[in-house]
ZAMAR-659251 format. One record per residue (C-alpha): residue in three letters; x, y, z. Coordinates in steps of 0.1 Angstrom, whole numbers, padded with zeros to 4 digits, always signed. Example, Ala and Ser with C-alpha at 12.3 -4.5 7.8 and 13.67 -1.06 7.14 Angstrom:
BEGIN
ala+0123-0045+0078ser+0137-0011+0071
***
This chain:
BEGIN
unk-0158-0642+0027unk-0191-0619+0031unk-0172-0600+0063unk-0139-0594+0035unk-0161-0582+0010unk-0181-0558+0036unk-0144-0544+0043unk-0128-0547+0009unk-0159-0533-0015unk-0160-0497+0006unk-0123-0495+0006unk-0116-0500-0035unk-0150-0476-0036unk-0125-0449-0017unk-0097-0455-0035unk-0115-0451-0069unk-0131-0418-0056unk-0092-0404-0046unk-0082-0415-0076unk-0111-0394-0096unk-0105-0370-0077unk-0064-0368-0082unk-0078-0367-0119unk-0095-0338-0118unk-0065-0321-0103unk-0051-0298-0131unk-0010-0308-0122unk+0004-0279-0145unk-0017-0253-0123unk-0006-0271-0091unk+0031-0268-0104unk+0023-0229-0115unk+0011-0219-0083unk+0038-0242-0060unk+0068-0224-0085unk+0053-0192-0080unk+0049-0195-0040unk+0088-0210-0038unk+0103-0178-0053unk+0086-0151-0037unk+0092-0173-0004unk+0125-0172-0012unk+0124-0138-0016unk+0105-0129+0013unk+0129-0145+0042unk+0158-0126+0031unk+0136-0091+0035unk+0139-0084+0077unk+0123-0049+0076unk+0093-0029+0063unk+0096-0011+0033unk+0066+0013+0028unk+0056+0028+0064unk+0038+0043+0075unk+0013+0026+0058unk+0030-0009+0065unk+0020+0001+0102unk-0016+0014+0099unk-0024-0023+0083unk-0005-0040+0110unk-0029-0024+0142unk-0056-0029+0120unk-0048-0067+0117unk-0035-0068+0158unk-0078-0055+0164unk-0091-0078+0143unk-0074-0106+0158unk-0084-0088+0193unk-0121-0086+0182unk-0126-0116+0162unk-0142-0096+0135unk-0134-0070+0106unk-0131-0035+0119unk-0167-0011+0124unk-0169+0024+0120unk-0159+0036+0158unk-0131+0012+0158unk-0097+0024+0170unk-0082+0015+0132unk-0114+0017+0111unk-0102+0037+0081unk-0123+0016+0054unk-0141-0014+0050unk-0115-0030+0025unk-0100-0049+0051unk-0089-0079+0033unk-0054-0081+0041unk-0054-0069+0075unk-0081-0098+0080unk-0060-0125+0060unk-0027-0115+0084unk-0049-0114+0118unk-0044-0146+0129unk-0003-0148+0121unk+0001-0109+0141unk-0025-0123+0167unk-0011-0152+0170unk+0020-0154+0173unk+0038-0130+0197unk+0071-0127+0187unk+0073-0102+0158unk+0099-0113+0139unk+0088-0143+0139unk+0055-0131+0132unk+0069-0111+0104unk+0086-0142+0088unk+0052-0158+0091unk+0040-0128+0070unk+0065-0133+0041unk+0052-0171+0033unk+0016-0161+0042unk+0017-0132+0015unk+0038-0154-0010unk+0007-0182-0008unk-0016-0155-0011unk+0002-0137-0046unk+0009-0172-0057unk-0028-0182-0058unk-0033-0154-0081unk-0023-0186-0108unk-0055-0201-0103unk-0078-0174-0115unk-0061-0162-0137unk-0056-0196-0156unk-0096-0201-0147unk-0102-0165-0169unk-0077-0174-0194unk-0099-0209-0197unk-0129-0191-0201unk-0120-0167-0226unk-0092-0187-0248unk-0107-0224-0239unk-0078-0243-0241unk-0057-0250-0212unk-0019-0250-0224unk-0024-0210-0236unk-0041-0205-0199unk-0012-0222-0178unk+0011-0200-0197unk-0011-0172-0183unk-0011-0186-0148unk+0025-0191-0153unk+0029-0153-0163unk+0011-0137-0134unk+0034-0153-0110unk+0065-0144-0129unk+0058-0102-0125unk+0082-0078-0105unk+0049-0070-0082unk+0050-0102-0065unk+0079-0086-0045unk+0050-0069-0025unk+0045-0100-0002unk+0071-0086+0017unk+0051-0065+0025unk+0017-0059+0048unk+0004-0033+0018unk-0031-0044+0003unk-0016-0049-0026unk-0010-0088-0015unk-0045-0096-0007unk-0055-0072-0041unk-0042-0093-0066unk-0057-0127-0064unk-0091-0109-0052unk-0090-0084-0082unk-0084-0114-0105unk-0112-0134-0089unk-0132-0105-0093unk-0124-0103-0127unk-0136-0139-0137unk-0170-0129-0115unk-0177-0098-0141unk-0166-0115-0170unk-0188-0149-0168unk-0219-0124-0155unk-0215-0105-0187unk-0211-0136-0210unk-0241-0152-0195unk-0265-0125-0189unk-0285-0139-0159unk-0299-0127-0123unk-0276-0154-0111unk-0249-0139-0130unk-0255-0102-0117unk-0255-0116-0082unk-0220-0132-0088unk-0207-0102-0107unk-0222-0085-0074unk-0202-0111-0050unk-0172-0100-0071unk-0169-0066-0070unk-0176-0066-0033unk-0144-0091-0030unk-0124-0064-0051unk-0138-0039-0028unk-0133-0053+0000unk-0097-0059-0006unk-0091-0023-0020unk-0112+0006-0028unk-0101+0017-0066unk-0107-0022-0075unk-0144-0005-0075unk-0141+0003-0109unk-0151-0035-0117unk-0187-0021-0110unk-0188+0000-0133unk-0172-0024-0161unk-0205-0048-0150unk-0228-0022-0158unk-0212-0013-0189unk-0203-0050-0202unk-0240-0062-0196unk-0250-0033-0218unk-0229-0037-0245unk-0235-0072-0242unk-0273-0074-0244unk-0270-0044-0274unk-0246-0069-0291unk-0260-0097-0293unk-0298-0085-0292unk-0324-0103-0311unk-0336-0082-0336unk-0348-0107-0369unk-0334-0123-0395unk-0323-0091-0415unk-0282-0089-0412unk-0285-0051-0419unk-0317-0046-0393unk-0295-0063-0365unk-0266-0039-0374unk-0291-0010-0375unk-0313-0013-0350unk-0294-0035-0321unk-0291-0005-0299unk-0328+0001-0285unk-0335-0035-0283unk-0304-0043-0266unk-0307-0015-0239unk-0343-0022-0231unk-0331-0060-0227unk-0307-0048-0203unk-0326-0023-0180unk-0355-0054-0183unk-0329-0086-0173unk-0310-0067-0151unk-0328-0043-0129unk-0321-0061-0097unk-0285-0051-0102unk-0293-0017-0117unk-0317-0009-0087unk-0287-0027-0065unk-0260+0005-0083unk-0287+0033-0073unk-0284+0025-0038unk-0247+0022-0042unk-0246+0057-0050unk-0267+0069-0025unk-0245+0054-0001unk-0215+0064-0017unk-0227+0100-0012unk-0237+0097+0023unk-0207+0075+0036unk-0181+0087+0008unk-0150+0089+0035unk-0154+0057+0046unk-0161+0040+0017unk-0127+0046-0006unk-0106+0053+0029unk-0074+0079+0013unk-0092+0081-0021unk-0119+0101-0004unk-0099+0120+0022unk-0079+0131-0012unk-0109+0143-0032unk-0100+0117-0057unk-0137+0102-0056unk-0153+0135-0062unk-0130+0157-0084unk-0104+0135-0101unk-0108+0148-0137unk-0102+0183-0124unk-0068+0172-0108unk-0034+0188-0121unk-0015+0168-0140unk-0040+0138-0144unk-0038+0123-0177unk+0005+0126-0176unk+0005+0106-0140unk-0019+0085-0160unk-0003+0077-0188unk+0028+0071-0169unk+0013+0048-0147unk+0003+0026-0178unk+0036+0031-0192unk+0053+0017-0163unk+0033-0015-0163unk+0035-0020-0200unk+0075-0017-0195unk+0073-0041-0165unk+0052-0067-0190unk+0079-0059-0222unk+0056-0034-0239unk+0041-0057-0266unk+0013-0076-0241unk-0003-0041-0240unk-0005-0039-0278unk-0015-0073-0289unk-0042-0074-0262unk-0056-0040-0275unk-0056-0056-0309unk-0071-0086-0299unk-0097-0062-0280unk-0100-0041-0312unk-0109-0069-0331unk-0131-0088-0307unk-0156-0060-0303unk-0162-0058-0339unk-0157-0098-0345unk-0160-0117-0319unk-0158-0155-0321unk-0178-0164-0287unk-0198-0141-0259unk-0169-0152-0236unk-0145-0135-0253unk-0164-0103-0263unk-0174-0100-0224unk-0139-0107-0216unk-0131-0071-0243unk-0154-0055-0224unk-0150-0061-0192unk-0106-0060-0195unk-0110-0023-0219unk-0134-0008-0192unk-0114-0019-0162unk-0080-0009-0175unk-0088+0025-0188unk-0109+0034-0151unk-0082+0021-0132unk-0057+0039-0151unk-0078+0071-0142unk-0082+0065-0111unk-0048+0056-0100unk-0038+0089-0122unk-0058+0109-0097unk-0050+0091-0068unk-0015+0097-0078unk-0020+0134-0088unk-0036+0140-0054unk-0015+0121-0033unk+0019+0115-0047unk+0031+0139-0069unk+0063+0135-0065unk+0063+0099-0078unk+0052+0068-0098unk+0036+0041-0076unk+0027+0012-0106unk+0013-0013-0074unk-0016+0010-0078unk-0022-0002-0112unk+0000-0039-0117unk-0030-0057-0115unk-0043-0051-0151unk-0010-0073-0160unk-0027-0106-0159unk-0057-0093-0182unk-0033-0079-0206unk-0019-0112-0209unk-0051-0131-0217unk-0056-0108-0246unk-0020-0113-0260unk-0022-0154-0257unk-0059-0152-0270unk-0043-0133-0299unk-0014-0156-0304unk-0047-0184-0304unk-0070-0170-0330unk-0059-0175-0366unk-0070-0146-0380unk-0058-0117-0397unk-0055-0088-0379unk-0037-0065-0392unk-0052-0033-0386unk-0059-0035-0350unk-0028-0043-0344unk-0014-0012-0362unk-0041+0010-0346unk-0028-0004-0308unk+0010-0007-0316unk+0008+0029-0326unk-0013+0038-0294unk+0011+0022-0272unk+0037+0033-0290unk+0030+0069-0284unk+0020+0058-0249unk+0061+0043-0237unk+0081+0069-0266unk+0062+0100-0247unk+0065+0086-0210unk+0095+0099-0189unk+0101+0067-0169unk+0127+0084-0150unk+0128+0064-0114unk+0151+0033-0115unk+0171+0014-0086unk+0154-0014-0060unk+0116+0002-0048unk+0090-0017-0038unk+0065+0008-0049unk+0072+0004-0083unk+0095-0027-0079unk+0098-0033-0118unk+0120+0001-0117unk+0146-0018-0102unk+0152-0035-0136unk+0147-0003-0154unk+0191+0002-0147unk+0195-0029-0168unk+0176-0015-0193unk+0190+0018-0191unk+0223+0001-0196unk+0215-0022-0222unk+0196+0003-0240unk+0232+0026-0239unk+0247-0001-0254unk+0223-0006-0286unk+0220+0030-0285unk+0259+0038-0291unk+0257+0007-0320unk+0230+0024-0338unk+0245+0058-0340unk+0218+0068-0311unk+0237+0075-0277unk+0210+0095-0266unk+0183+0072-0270unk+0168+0060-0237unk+0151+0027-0231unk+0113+0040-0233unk+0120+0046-0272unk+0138+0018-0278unk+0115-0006-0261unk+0085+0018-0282unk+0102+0009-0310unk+0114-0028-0304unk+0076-0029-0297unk+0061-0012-0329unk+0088-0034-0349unk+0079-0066-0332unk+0037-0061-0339unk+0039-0046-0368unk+0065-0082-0377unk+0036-0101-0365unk+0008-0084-0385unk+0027-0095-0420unk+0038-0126-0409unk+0004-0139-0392unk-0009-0135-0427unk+0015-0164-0439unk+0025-0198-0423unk+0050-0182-0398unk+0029-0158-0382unk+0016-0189-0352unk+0055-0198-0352unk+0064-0163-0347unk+0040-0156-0321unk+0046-0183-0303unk+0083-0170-0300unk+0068-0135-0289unk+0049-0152-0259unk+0082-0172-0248unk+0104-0139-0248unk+0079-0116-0229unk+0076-0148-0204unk+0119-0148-0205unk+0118-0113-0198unk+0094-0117-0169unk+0110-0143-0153unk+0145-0124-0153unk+0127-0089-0146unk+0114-0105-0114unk+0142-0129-0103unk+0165-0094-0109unk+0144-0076-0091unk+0138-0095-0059unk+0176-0103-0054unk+0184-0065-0060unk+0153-0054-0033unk+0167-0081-0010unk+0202-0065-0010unk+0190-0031-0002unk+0184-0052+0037unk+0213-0071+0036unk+0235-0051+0063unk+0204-0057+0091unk+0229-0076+0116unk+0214-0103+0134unk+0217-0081+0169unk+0197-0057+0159unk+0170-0078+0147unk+0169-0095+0181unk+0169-0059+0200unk+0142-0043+0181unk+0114-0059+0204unk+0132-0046+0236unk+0099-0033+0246unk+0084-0066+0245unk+0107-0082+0261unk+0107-0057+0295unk+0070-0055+0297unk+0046-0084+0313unk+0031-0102+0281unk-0004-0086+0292unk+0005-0051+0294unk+0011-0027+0271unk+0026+0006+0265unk+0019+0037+0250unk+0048+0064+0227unk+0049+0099+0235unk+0059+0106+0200unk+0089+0137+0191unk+0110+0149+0169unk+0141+0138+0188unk+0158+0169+0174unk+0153+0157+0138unk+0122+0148+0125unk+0137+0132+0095unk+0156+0106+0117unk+0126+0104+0139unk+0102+0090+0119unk+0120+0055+0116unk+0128+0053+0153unk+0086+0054+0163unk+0083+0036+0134unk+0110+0008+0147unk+0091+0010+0180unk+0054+0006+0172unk+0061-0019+0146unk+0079-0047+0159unk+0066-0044+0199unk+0030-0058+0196unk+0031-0042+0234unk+0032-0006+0223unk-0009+0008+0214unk-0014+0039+0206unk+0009+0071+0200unk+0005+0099+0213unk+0015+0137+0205unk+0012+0174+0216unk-0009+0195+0190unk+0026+0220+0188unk+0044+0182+0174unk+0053+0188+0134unk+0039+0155+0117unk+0056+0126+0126unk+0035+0103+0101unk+0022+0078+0129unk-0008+0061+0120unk-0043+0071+0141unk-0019+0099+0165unk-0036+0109+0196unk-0034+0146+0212unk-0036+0154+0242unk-0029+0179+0265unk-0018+0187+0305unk-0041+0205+0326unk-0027+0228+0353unk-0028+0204+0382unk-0009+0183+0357unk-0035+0155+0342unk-0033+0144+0307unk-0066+0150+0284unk-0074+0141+0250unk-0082+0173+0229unk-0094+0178+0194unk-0112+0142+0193unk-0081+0126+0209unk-0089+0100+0234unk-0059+0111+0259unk-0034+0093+0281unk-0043+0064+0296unk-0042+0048+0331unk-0008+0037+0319unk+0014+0026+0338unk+0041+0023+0311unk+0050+0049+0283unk+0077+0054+0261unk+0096+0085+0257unk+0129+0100+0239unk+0153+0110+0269unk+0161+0141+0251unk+0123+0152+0247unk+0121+0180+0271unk+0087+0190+0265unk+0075+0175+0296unk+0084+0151+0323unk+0063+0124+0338unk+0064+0128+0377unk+0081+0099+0397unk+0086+0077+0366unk+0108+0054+0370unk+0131+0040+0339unk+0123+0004+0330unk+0145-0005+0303unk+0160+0019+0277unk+0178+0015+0241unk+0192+0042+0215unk+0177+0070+0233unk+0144+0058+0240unk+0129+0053+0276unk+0103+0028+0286unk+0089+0047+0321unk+0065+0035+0344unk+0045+0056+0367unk+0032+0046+0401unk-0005+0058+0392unk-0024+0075+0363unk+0003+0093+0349unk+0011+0134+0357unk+0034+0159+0343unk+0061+0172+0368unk+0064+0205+0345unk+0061+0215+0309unk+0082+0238+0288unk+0065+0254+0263unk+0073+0283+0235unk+0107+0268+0224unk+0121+0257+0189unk+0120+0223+0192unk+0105+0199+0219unk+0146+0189+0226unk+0145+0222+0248unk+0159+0246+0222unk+0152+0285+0227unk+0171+0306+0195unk+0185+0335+0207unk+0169+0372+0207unk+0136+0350+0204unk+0105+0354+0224unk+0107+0336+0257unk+0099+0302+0266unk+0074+0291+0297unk+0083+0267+0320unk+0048+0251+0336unk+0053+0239+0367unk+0022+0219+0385unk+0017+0223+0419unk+0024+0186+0442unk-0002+0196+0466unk-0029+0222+0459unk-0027+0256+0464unk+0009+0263+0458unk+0017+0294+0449unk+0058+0293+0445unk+0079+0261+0437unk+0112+0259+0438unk+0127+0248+0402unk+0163+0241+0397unk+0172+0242+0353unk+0202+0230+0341unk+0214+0252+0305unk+0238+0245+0280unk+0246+0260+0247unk+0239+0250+0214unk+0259+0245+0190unk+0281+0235+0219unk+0311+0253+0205unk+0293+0291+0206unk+0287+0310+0239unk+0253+0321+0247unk+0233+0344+0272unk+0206+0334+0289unk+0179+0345+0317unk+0158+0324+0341unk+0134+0342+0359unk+0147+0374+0372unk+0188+0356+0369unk+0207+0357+0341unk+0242+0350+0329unk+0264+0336+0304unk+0268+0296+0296unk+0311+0294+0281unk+0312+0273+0250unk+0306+0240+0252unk+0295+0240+0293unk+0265+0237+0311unk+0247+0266+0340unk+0228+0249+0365unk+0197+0279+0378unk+0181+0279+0411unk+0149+0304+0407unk+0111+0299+0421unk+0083+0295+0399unk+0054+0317+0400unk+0018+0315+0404unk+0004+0346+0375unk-0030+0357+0381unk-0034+0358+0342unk-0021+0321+0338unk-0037+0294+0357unk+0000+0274+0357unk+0027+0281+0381unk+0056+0289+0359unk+0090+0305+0351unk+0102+0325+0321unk+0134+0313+0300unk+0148+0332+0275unk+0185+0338+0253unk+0192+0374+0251unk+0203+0389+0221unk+0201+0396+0183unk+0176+0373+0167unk+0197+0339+0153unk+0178+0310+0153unk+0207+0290+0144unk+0224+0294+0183unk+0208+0297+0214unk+0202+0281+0249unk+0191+0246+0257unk+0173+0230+0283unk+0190+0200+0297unk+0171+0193+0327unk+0143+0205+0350unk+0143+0196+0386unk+0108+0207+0405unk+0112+0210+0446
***
């Protein structure tokens, strides 16, 4: 009996510790978060390609180092553009890991879903905190899984990693202003470094600590008995309370700045390099990108969360029931309106000629917490909610709101067609046929606030609000579900075979080698961006890219020039790190800038050549001066130079045989190869035999090339091949 009970008394102690601990689990929030992960997953496996490059790329080398180095990326690194690293460092071990990259790219999908999903859990934790019941904060968990943004886990944008960190963040700031405390600055701290870390504009939550401690500490300072002495004289008291409680974290900003203006480029990676960080209220066109911007996520969220929450802010700075909830005002009004300036500059800066919202989607989750909190409190409050329906009001009716159709940088556009059409519809019924859906959703909004500010004064105004919060969740849930299937469609006509071939490089190198692009404009830079995009992307083989200076732009992330030295070597130039040992490169077939001497073809697909060279690779010639890096020289224009590098040194003539044709292949065209020269017939090819020349002036052996005639750079000569010996 003693040995049963030694066996049976530590088992029933197990089993009544699972079962406290099952008890504790909050079931709902499991539920929120498991819903949440299923349909983006869902969404995610039927998306087969990138969608934002070449920024999808940068992220992707950046994760393939850190899985290389064990360790987030250092100034000096290869891919070090910032030190918010968080998603590349979440993704390392699925792009390090696993080698095939579709498979690796699947494994990205459900990784990111997991990621966006668990967003739920501090936003329902925030929600908790600042409402303090849970059924209102599940419906908030439950509403920041249900947005359009959570398309971006198909993605490898920062944007993933950015939500859930922002929102933990978020909870950080808001429980270190509520509880004033040198424990509660170094969380608030911990916080903002997380939302740093994970993007650099998410920064702004330092400066909504600063600002919600002081408010804080001047709101509720101690100041006597007197009711009108604490409303007069709160300010000095509270301020002095706050540089006294908090100078640890004050001293902690100070040194932020300083290094902020030393290390400013690497600290807020584009943001910097676009003067955002030092010049943003100066940009062009600031406050309309801003205001935009917050237009498009208050359409995204059915307008009204933006104006109840600002009511509910409105009337929580000047009542507030608890601390939690007036450092939850605070901290949600400072954040949203730096962000939205921010992002406005950003935008200004950088993209111009559109809206990104994923810039500024993650205010959504905040903006519900003030509408449910709303919805919660019992009181009156009918002005603020006329003061912030009118605000927002003039905020959607004024906004253009133009771009519509399946995006993933604003993915709530793609609903904005069903509104467009739905609006044409009430539109035409009200005698309006020119109303589009900005003003009708302004004024379906102002109708709907200004509904709830008479009504909340009577016994319907908690039923009525209640049906608010279940159509804005309605129209989330359909927004997204809308949106994801109409994104997913835009992939639908990938076939299978082309999936499969997109690796090709992988598949014809030795799993330990690797690769590197010589990157051109195939003829058509437009078309040419996808096709080095295609290649570096899915062949985890394929390291750097590399490009001549005379290249246009090719958007490659972390491009390396180089150049080719008269006996034909390959050297870095203007910082670049050069050519490799090799021995395997990729190049177009029709890039005719240079040719790699005895390279031999491995393998080769649309166009594209993977070479190998017997030793550290060497150009066999180089034609230079022409109108493309395809061989293209316009007619009547100056004359290209044909470099030709010696075998053996001290050559001083080298036999070069050039093959023309014409372009376009229907016209004639003259042409002149050294001291020869002749006509190429329409749509034929000359093959030249001439000698290259050693130029006292030049230290290259070369050969001239030119297309006689009147000056049309539509028409000319091409070179179609070069043959040295």
């Amino acid at each position: 009996m003693a040995s049963g009970v030694l066996v049976t008394v530590p088992r029933e102690r197990q089993r009544a510790r699972a079962a406290a601990l099952l008890a504790r689990v909050r079931w709902p929030l499991v539920a929120i978060v498991a819903l949440g992960a299923a349909l983006t997953i869902w969404f995610v496996l039927q998306c087969v390609q990138y969608f934002i490059q070449p920024d999808e790329l940068e992220y992707l080398k950046q994760s393939r180092q850190i899985a290389s180095e064990l360790h987030p990326l250092l100034p000096g690194d290869a891919y070090f553009t910032s030190w918010s690293q968080l998603q590349p460092l979440l993704l390392a071990p699925v792009w390090g890991l696993i080698h095939d990259t579709n498979s690796a790219h699947k494994a990205m999908g459900v990784v990111n879903a997991l990621i966006m999903a668990s967003a739920a859990i501090p936003a329902y934790l925030l929600a908790l905190r600042v409402i303090g019941a849970r059924q209102p904060a599940y419906l908030v968990a439950l509403l920041t899984v249900v947005v359009p943004w959570m398309a971006a886990a198909a993605t490898m944008m920062t944007e993933v990693a950015a939500y859930p960190a922002f929102l933990w963040a978020a909870l950080a700031v808001q429980r270190a202003v509520a509880r004033p405390s040198a424990r509660g600055d170094l969380i608030g701290v911990a916080g903002v470094g997380l939302a740093y870390f994970a993007r650099p504009q998410l920064a702004v939550l330092g400066a909504a600590l600063i600002v919600g401690l002081l408010v804080q500490e001047v709101r509720y300072a101690e100041v006597g008995a007197d009711p009108v002495a604490r409303r007069r004289d709160r300010i000095v008291p509270g301020v002095r309370a706050a540089i006294v409680r908090h100078r640890w974290l004050l001293g902690a900003g100070l040194v932020a700045v300083i290094v902020y203006v030393i290390a400013r480029p690497n600290l807020f990676g584009g943001y910097s390099r676009q003067g955002v960080t030092t010049n943003a209220l100066d940009a062009p066109g600031l406050w309309m990108f801003s205001r935009e911007l917050l237009a498009y996520v208050a359409v995204g969220v059915a307008v009204v969360p933006l104006a109840m929450a600002g009511a509910w802010a409105l009337q929580t700075f000047v009542r507030p029931l608890t601390r939690e909830q007036h450092a939850f005002a605070v901290m949600a009004t400072v954040t949203v309106a730096l962000a939205t300036v921010v992002v406005g500059g950003f935008t200004a800066h950088y993209t111009p000629q559109g809206i990104n919202s994923r810039y500024l989607f993650y205010v959504a989750p905040l903006l519900f917490v003030g509408m449910v909190a709303l919805v919660r409190d019992r009181r009156p409050a009918t002005w603020p909610l006329v003061l912030a329906v009118a605000g927002v009001a003039w905020l959607v009716y004024g906004a253009t709101i133009s771009q519509t159709g399946p995006s993933l940088v604003s993915p709530e556009q793609t609903f904005h067609t069903v509104l467009a059409g739905r609006s044409g519809q009430i539109g035409k019924a009200l005698g309006l046929p020119q109303a589009s859906f900005p003003h009708l959703m302004a004024v379906g909004g102002v109708i709907l606030v200004l509904l709830l500010a008479v009504l909340r004064r009577g016994r319907y105004g908690r039923g009525f609000g209640v049906a608010l919060l279940a159509a804005v969740t309605l129209f989330c849930v359909a927004e997204t579900v809308y949106s994801m299937q109409k994104i997913a469609d835009t992939q639908a006509g990938v076939s299978q075979e082309f999936i499969d071939g997109r690796r090709w490089i992988d598949a014809a190198l030795p799993s330990d080698a690797q690769a590197q692009v010589f990157a051109s404009t195939l003829g058509d830079p437009s078309s040419a961006y996808g096709v080095w995009w295609d290649i570096s992307f899915w062949n985890r083989t394929v390291d750097r890219t590399l490009y001549l200076p005379t290249t246009p732009d090719l958007q490659q992330p972390f491009p390396q020039p180089f150049a080719i030295l008269p006996d034909g070597r390959f050297i870095g130039v203007n910082g670049g790190i050069g050519v490799g040992d090799g021995p395997y490169f990729v190049k177009a077939v029709n890039d005719r800038s240079f040719a790699l001497r005895d390279a031999q073809v491995v393998a080769e697909r649309f166009g594209i050549q993977l070479l190998q060279t017997p030793g550290p690779p060497r150009a066999d010639w180089q034609l230079a001066l022409t109108q493309d890096d395809t061989g293209r020289i316009a007619q009547g224009a100056p004359a290209a130079f044909l470099a030709v590098f010696p075998r053996t040194p001290g050559e001083r003539e080298i036999p070069v045989t050039v093959t023309l044709g014409t372009w376009p292949e229907d016209q004639p065209a003259r042409y002149r190869v050294g001291a020869q020269h002749g006509t190429i017939p329409a749509g034929q090819t000359v093959t030249v035999r001439t000698v290259a020349r050693y130029n006292p002036t030049s230290t290259y052996v070369w050969a001239r090339i030119k297309a006689p005639g009147k000056l049309d750079l539509e028409r000319g000569v091409q070179v179609l091949d070069v043959k040295v010996g």
